[in-house]
C-alpha positions in Angstrom: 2.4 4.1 14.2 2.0 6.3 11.0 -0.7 9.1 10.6 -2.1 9.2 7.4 -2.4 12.8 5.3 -5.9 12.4 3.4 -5.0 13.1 -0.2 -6.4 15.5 -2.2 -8.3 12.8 -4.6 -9.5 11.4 -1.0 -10.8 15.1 -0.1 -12.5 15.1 -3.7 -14.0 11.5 -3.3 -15.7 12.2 0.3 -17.1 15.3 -0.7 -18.3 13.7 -3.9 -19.8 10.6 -1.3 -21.2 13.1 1.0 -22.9 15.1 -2.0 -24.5 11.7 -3.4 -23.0 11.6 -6.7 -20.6 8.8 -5.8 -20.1 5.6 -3.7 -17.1 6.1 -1.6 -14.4 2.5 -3.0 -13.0 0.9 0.7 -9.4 1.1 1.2 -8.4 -2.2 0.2 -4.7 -2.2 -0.3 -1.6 -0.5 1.9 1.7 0.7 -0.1 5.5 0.2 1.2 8.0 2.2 0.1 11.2 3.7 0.2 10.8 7.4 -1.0 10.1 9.4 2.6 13.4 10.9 2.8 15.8 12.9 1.0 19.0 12.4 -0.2 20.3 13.5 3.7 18.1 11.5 5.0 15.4 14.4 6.0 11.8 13.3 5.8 9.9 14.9 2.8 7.2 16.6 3.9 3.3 15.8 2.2 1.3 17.5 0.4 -1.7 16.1 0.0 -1.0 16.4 -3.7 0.5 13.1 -4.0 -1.0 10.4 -6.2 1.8 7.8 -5.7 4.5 6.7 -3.4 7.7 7.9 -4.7 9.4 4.6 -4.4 6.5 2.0 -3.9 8.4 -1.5 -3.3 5.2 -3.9 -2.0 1.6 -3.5 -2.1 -0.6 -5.5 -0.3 -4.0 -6.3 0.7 -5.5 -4.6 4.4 -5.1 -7.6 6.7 -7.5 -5.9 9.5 -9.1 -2.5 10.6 -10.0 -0.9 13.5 -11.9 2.4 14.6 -9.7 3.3 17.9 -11.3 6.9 17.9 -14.9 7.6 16.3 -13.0 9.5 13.7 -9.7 7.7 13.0 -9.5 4.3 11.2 -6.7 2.2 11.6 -5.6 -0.6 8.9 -2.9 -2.9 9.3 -1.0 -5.6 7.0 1.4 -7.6 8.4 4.7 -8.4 6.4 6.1 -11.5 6.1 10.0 -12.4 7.1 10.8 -13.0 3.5 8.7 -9.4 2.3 10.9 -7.0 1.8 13.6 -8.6 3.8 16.7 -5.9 4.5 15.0 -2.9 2.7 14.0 0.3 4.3 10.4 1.6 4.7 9.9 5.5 4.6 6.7 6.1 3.3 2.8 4.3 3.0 0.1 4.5 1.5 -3.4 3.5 1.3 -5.2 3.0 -1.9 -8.9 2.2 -2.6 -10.5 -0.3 -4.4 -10.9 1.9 -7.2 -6.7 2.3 -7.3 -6.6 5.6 -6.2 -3.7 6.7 -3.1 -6.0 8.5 -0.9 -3.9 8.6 2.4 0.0 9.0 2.4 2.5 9.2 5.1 6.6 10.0 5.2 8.8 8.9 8.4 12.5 8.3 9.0 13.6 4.9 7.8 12.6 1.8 9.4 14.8 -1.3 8.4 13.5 -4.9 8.2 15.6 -7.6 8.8 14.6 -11.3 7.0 14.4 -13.0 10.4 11.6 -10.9 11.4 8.1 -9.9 10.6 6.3 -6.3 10.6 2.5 -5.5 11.3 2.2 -1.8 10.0 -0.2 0.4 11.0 -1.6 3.4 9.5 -4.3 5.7 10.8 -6.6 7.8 8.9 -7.3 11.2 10.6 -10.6 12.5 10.2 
């Protein structure tokens, strides 16, 4: 299971929330891609800068969430056998409902095959 890195436009957005002067969006949406590692096959470290994936290859809507700690929430999307079938997943992401990436992980690649279906996970950290 991946542990999510809150962005710095997340930071901004919950401080904003907290303050009053904005109603936090839900995160809607979780990001595939194939950008975690480098060209030796290291994982990138994050930043907390990042506003994108640096390969995104599937977005799709949150299928379910849970609260497994007071302070972590965990969203999950399962992938279909036929999504992306015999590509490598390296990095997520989990956008809002306004668009913006406010939670973005890196790992080693995991490979899908077509026969087979993934339920990712992704937990955000507070």
């Amino acid at each position: 299971m991946a542990q999510g890195v809150i962005t710095k436009t997340g930071r901004e957005k919950l401080c904003q929330a907290h303050a009053g002067d904005l109603t936090l969006p839900a995160i809607t949406q979780m990001a595939f891609g194939s950008g975690g590692v480098d060209e030796s096959g290291a994982v990138i470290a994050t930043t907390g800068e990042e506003v994108s994936l640096r390969n995104e290859l599937l977005k799709k809507d949150i299928d379910a969430h849970t609260y497994p700690e007071t302070t972590t929430g965990r969203y999950s999307v399962r992938l279909g056998k036929e999504e992306l079938a015999d590509q490598t997943i390296s990095e997520l992401g989990l956008f809002d409902s306004a668009g913006d990436l406010v939670a973005y992980k890196t790992f080693l690649p995991k490979g899908k095959d077509g026969d087979m279906e993934f339920v990712m996970d992704m937990d955000e950290i507070f």
